[in-house]
C-alpha positions as CSV (number, residue, x, y, z in Angstrom):
1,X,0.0,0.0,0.0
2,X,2.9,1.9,1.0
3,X,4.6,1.8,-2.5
4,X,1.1,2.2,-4.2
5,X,0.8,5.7,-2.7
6,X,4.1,6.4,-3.4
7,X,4.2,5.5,-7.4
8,X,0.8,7.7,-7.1
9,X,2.3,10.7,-5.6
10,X,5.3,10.5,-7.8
11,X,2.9,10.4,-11.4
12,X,1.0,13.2,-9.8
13,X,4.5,15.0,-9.3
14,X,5.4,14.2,-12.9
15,X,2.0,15.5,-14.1
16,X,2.6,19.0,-12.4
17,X,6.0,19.0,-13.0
18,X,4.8,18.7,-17.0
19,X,2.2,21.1,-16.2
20,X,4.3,24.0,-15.2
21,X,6.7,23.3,-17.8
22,X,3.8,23.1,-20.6
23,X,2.6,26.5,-19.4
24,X,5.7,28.4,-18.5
25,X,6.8,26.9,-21.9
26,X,3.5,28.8,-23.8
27,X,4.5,31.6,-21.6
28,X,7.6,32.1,-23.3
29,X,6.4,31.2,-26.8
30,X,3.5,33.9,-26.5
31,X,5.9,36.4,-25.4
32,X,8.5,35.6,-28.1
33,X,5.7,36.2,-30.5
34,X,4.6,39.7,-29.0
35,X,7.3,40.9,-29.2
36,X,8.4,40.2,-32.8
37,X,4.9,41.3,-33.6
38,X,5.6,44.7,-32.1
39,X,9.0,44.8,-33.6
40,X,7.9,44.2,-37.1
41,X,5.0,46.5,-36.8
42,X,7.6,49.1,-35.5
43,X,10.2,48.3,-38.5
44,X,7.7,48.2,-41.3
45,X,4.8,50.1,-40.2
46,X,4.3,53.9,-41.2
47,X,6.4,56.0,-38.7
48,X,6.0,59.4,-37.2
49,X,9.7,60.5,-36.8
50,X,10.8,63.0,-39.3
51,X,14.0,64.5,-37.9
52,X,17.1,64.4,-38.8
53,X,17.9,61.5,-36.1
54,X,15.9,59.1,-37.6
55,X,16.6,59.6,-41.5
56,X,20.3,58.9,-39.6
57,X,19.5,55.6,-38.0
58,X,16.9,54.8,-40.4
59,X,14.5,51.6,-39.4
60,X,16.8,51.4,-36.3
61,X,14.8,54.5,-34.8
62,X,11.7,52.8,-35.2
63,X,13.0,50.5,-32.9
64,X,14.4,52.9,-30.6
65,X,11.0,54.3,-30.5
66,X,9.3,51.7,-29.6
67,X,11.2,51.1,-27.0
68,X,10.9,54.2,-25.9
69,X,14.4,55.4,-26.3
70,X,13.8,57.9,-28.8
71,X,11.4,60.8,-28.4
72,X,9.9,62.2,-31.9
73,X,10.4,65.8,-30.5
74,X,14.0,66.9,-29.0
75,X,13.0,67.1,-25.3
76,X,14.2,65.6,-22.8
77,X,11.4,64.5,-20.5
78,X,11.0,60.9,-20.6
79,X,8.1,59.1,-22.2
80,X,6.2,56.6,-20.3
81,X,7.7,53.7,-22.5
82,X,11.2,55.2,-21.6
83,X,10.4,55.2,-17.8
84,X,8.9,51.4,-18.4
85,X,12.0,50.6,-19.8
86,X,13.9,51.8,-17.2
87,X,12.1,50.0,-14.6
88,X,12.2,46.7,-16.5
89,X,16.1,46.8,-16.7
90,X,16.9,48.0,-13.3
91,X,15.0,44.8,-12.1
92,X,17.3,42.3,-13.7
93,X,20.1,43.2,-11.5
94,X,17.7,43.5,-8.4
95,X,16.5,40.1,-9.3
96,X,20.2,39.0,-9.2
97,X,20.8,40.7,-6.3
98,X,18.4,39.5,-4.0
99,X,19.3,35.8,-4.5
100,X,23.2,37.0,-3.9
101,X,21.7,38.9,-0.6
102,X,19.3,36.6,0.7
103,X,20.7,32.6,-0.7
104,X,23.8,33.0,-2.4
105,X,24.8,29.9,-4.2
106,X,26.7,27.5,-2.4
107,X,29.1,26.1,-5.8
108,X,31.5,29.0,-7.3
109,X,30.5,28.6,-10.7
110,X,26.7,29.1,-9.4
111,X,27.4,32.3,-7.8
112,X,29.3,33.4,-10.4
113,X,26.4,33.0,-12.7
114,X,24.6,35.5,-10.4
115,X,27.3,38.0,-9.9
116,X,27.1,37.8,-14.1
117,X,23.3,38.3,-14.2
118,X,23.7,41.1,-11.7
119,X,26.5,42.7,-13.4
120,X,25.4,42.5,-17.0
121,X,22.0,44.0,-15.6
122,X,24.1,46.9,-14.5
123,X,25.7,47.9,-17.3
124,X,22.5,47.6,-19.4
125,X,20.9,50.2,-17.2
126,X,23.8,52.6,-17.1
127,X,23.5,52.3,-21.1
128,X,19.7,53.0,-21.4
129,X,19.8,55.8,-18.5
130,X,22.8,57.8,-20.3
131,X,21.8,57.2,-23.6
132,X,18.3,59.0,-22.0
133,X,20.2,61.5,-20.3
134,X,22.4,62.7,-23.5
135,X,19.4,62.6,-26.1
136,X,20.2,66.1,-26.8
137,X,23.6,66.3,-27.4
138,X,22.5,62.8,-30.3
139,X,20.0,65.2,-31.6
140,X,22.7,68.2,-32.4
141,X,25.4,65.2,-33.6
142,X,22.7,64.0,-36.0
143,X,21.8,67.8,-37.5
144,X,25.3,67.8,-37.6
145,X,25.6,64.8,-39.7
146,X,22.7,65.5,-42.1
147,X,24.0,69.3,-42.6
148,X,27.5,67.7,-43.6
149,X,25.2,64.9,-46.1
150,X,23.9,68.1,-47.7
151,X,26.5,70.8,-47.8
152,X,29.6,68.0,-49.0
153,X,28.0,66.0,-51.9
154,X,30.2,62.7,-52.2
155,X,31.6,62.8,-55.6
156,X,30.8,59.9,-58.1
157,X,27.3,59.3,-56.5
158,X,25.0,56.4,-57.3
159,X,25.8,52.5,-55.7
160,X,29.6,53.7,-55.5
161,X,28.9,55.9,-53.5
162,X,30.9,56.4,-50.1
163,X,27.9,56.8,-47.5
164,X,25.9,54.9,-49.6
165,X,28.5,51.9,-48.8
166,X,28.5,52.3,-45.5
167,X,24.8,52.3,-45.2
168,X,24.9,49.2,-46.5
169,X,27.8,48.0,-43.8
170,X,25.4,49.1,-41.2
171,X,22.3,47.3,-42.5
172,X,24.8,43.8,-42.4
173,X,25.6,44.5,-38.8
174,X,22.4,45.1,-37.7
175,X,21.6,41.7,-39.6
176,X,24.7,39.7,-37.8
177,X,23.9,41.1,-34.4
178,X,19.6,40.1,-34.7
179,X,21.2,36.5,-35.2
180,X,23.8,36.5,-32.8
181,X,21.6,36.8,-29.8
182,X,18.4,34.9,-31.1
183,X,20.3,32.0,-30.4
184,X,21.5,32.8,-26.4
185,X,18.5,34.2,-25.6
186,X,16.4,31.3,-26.3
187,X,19.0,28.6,-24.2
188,X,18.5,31.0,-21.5
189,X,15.0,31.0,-21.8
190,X,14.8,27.1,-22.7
191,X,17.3,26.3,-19.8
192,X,14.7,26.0,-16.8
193,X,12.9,23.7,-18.8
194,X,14.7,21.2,-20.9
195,X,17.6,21.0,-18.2
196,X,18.0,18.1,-15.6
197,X,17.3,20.4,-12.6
198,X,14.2,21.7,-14.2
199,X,12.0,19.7,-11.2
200,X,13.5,22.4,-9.1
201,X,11.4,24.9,-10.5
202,X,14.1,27.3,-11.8
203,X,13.9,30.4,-13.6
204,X,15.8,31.7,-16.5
205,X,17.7,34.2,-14.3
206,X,18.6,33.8,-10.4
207,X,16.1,35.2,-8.1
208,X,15.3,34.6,-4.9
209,X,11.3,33.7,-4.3
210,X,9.1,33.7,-1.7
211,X,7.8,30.3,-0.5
212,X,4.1,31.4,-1.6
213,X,5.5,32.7,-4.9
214,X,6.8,29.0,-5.6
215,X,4.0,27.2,-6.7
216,X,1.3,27.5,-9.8
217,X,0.6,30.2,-10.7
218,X,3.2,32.2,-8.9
219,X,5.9,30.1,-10.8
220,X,4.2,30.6,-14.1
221,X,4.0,34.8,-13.5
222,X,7.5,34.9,-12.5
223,X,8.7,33.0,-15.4
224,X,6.4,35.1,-18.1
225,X,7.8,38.3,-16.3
226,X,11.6,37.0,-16.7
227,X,11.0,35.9,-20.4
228,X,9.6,39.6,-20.4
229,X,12.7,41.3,-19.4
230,X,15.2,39.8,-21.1
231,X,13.9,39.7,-24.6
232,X,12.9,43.9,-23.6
233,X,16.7,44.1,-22.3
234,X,18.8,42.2,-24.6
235,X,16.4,44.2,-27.7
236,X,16.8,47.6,-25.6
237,X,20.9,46.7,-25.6
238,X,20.9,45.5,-29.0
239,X,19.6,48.2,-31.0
240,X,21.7,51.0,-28.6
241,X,24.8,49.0,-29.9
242,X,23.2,49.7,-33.4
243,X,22.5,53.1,-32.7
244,X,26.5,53.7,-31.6
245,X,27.4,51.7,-34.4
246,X,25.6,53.8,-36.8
247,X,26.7,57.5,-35.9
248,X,30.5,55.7,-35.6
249,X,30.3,54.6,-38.9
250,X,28.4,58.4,-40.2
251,X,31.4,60.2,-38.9
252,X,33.9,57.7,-40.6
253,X,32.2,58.1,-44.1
254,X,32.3,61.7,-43.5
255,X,35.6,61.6,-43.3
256,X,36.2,59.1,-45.9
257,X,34.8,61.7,-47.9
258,X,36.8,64.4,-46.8
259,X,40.0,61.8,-47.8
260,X,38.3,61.1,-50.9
261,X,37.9,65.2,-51.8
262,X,41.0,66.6,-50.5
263,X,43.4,64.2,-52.5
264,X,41.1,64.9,-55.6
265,X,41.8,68.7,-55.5
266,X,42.9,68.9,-59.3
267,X,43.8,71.7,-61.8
268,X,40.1,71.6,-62.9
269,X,39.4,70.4,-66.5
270,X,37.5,73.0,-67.6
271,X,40.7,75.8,-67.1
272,X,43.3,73.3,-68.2
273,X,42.5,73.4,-71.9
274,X,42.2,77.2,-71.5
275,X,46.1,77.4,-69.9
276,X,47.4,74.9,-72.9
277,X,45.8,76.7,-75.3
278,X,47.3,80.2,-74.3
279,X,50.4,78.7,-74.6
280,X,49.4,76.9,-77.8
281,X,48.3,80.6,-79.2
282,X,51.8,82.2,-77.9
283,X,54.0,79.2,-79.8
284,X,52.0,80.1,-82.8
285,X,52.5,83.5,-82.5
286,X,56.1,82.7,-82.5
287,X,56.6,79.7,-85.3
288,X,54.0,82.5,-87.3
289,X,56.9,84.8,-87.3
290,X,59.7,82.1,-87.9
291,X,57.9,81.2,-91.0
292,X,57.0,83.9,-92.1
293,X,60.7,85.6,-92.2
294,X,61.9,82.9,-93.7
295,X,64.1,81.9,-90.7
296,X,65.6,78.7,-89.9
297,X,65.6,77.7,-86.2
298,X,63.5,78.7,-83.7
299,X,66.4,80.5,-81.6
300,X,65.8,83.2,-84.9
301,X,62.1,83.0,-84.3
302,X,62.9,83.8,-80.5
303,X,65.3,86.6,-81.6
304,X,62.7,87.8,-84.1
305,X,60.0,87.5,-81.2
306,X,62.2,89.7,-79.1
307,X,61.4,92.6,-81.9
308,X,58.0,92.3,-81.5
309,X,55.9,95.0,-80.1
310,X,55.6,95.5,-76.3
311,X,51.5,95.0,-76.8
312,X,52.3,91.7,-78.3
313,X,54.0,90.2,-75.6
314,X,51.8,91.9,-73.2
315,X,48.7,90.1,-74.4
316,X,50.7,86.9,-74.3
317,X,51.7,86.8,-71.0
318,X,48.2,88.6,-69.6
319,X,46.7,85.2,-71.6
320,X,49.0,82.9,-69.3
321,X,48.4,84.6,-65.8
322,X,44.0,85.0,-65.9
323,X,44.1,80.9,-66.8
324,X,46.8,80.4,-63.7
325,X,45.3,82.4,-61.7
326,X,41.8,80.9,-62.4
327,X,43.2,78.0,-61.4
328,X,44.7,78.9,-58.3
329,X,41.5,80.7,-57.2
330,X,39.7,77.4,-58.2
331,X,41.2,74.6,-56.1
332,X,41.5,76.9,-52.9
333,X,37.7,77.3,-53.1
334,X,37.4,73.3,-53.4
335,X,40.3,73.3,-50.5
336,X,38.4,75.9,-48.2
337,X,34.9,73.9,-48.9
338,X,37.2,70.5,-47.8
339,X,38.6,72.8,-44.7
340,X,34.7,73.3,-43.4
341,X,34.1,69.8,-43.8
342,X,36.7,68.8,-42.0
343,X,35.5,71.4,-38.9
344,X,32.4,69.9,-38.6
345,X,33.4,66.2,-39.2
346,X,36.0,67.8,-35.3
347,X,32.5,69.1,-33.6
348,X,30.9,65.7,-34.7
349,X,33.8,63.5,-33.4
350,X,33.3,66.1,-29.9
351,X,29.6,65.7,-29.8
352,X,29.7,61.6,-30.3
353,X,32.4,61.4,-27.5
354,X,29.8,63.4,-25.2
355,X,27.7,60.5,-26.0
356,X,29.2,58.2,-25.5
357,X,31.5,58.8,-23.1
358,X,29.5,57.6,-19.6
359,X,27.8,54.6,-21.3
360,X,30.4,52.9,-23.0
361,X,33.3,53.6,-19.9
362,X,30.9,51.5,-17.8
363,X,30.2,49.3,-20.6
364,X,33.7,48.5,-21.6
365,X,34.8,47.6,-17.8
366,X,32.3,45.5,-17.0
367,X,32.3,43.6,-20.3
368,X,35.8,42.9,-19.5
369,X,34.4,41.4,-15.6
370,X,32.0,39.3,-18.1
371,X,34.3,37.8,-20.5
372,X,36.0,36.9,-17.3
373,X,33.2,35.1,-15.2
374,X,32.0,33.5,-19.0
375,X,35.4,32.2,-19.6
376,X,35.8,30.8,-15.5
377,X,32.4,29.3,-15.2
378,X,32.9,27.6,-19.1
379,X,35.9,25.7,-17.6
380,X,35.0,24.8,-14.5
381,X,31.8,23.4,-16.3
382,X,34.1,21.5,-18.6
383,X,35.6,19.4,-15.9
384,X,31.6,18.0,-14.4
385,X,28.9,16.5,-15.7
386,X,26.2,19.0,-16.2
387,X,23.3,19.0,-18.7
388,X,24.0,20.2,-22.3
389,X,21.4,23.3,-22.3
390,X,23.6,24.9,-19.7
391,X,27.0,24.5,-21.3
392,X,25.4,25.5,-24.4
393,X,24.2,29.1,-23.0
394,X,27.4,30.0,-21.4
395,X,29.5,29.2,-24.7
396,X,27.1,30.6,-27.1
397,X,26.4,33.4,-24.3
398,X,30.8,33.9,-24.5
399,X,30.9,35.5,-28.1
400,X,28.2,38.2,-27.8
401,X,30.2,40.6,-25.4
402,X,33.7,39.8,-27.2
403,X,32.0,40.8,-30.3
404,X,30.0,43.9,-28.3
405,X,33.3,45.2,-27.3
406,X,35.3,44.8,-30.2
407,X,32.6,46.2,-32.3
408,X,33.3,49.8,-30.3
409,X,37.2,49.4,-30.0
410,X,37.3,48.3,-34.0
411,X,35.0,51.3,-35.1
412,X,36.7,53.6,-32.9
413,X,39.7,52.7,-35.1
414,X,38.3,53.5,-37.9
415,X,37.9,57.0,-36.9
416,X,41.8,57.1,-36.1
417,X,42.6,55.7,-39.5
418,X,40.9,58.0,-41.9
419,X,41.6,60.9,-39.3
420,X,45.4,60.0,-40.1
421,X,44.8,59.2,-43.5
422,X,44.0,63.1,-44.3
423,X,47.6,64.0,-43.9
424,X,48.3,61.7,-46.9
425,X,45.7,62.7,-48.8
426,X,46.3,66.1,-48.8
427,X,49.8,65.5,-50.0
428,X,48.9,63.6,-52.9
429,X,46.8,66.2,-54.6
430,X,47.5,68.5,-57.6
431,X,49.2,71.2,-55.1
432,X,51.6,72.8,-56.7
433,X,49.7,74.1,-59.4
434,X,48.3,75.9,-56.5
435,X,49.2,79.7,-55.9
436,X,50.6,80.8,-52.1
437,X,47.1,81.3,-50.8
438,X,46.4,77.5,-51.5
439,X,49.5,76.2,-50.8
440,X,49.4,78.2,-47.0
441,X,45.5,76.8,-46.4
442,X,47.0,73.5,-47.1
443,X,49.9,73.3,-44.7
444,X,47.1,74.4,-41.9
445,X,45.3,71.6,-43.0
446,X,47.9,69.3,-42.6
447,X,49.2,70.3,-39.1
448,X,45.4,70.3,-37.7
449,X,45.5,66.7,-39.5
450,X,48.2,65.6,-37.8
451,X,46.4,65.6,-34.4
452,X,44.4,62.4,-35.2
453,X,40.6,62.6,-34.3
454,X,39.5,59.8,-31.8
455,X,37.0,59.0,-29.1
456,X,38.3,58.7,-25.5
457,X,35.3,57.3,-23.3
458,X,35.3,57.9,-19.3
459,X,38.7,60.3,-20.6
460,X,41.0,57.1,-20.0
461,X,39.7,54.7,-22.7
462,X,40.6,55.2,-26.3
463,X,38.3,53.3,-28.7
464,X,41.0,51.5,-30.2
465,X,42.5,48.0,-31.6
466,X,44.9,48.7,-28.8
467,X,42.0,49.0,-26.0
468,X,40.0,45.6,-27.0
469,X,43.7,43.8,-26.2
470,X,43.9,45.7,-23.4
471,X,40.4,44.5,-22.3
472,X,40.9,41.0,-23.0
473,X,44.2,40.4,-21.5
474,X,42.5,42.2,-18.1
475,X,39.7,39.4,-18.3
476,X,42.4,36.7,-18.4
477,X,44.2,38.5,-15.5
478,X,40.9,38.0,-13.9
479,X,40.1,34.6,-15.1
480,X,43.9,33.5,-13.8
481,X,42.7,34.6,-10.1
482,X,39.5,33.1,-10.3
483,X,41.0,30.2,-11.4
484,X,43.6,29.6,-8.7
485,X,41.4,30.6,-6.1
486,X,39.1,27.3,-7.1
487,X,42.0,25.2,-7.7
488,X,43.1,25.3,-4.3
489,X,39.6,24.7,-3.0
């Protein structure tokens, strides 16, 4: 009888247990599907923003407005869907950090998977609450941007465009990064219940839970509300990326541009034939009188030439000096136009590093605490027996801030290399046909040049190749600690 009423209780168990997992299952499905819903309406769906900010970002501010991140109008007061959005991500680390207050996990790599949780729930905040906080300085970079699209046509136009090829870099980033966290986000979400442990009624991120908030439907709200906030988070994160990506990437077409225009600065073709031909008219003049005196080299024609009349050569040489000086006058308008650029490409580069500068600071450091913790609780995984959901969410989970960081540091580059580049470039064009005026113009150009443009966030960090070693070879000073520390356990 004994065993009867156990093999009962333990069917009724497994019937719950497949219940809950059913439910909190559809939970996530339903939410999944909202969501996308909402997103594609957003993308495709007739929008309301007109600035100059969202003809910048393009269907990315559709995102950022539904979101709440972006404000049709330039104030600063923030919209209902912007305070939601605040509130949902400052819960993921309070989530986090009442299961490390209240029942910290007893195993390192457990706890470490909270301190994660809580950290990368941080930094997500800090992101949204700056990017909030400096709306207006993005609004006066992106008038910025668009006055420099309008005043500095790119040259050549059409597919080959310059900004037109970098539009179409952006739109495969935006494509690569969509993928890249589809496929986290749904292990983390899955985790609870496909894994081994899933009878113990986990959630998809550490949380400590009231005893009355344990059982259906308490279990089933908690889970829908998790699934909630961190498709809203990761999406919220996702499309700021995008957003940084995107101005980035304006200001290094701009001045790809600028490269492009400044080494093009020509003698231009229209006053060319007009110089050779004054000369062409003054040989004549002179192989005219050779012939017609009957004389045999042209050292007699330039003899003869000497007798002509003082209006003659006066007319000559007035010929030769309007098409030089045409020319002169010419290329240092095109080089003054190319110096304006180039100012307002140096207030863009200040007005982005405003930005940016809180968000991406905090960003940057605790990424590098992330990679850390990934790469410590991946090998101490690696050595037990644990189910293949989890190992699968922490390596797949690995890539997403190695790639998030290097994305800033590798763009940041960019900026230094064409900001260098311009030294070059103004070297290589047509120059010395140029009168002193030109020439003087130039040599300023070159010396403000050769103070390279970049972006220094928190005013230590340089967005640079040299930065996302830096980073990394901090997380694997970390990781090295870490990793002793459980050794000798």
């Amino acid at each position: 009888g004994g065993a009867t009423s156990r093999g009962r209780r333990t069917v009724v168990q497994s019937g719950l247990l497949s219940t809950r997992s059913q439910s909190s299952l559809g939970c996530v499905s339903f939410t999944r599907i909202v969501l996308i819903s909402l997103l594609v309406k957003a993308l495709w769906g007739p929008g309301e923003m007109s600035d100059d900010l969202g003809e910048l970002l393009g269907p990315v501010a559709a995102a950022l407005r539904l979101l709440g991140l972006q404000a049709p109008s330039t104030s600063w007061s923030l919209t209902w869907r912007a305070l939601l959005l605040l509130v949902v991500n400052a819960s993921v680390p309070a989530m986090a950090a009442s299961k490390l207050w209240v029942a910290p996990a007893a195993k390192l790599e457990e706890l470490a998977v909270e301190v994660f949780v809580c950290v990368t729930g941080v930094a997500m905040t800090v992101k949204v609450a700056a990017f909030l906080w400096q709306q207006e300085q993005t609004q006066r970079l992106a008038v910025l941007l668009a006055d420099c699209r309008r005043r500095f046509v790119c040259s050549g136009g059409g597919p080959g465009d310059t900004r037109a090829r970098y539009r179409r870099h952006i739109r495969r980033i935006v494509v690569y990064m969509q993928v890249m966290v589809v496929v986290p986000t749904t292990l983390w979400l899955l985790d609870p219940l496909v894994g081994a442990g899933s009878s113990a009624g986990r959630l998809p991120m550490p949380m400590w839970v009231p005893p009355g908030l344990r059982s259906s439907p308490g279990h089933q709200i908690l889970y829908a509300f998790q699934a909630l906030a961190m498709i809203t988070v990761v999406e919220a994160s996702l499309y700021l990326d995008v957003c940084f990506v995107v101005l980035m990437l304006s200001v290094s077409a701009e001045l790809h541009v600028l490269n492009d225009a400044v080494a093009s600065i020509k003698a231009p073709a229209v006053l060319r034939p007009a110089l050779y031909s004054a000369s062409y008219r003054v040989t004549n003049v002179i192989n005219g009188s050779w012939l017609r005196c009957g004389l045999s080299s042209p050292r007699g024609a330039i003899a003869y030439n000497g007798h002509q009349s003082t209006e003659q050569r006066t007319e000559s040489s007035a010929i030769i000096t309007d098409d030089a000086n045409g020319i002169g006058t010419e290329m240092y308008r095109v080089l003054v136009k190319s110096i304006k650029h180039h100012q307002a490409i140096i207030r863009c580069v200040e007005e982005l590093e405003s930005v940016m500068s809180q968000s991406v600071f905090v960003l940057l450091f605790l990424n590098m605490m992330n990679i850390c913790v990934h790469i410590f609780v991946t090998s101490v995984l690696l050595q037990k027996d644990v189910e293949r959901t989890t190992m699968s969410k922490m390596l797949c989970t690995l890539p997403i801030y190695m790639y998030e960081t290097g994305l800033y540091c590798i763009f940041g580059q960019t900026i230094i290399d064409q900001g260098e580049q311009l030294t070059a470039s103004a070297f290589s064009g047509d120059w010395p046909e140029g009168d002193a005026r030109m020439r003087k113009a130039l040599l300023v150009l070159m010396l403000r040049s050769s103070k390279p443009l970049k972006l220094t966030v928190g005013k230590l960090y340089v967005l640079s190749r040299h930065t996302f070693l830096q980073i990394l070879n901090g997380s694997y000073t970390l990781f090295n600690m870490l990793y002793q520390v459980q050794t000798k356990k």
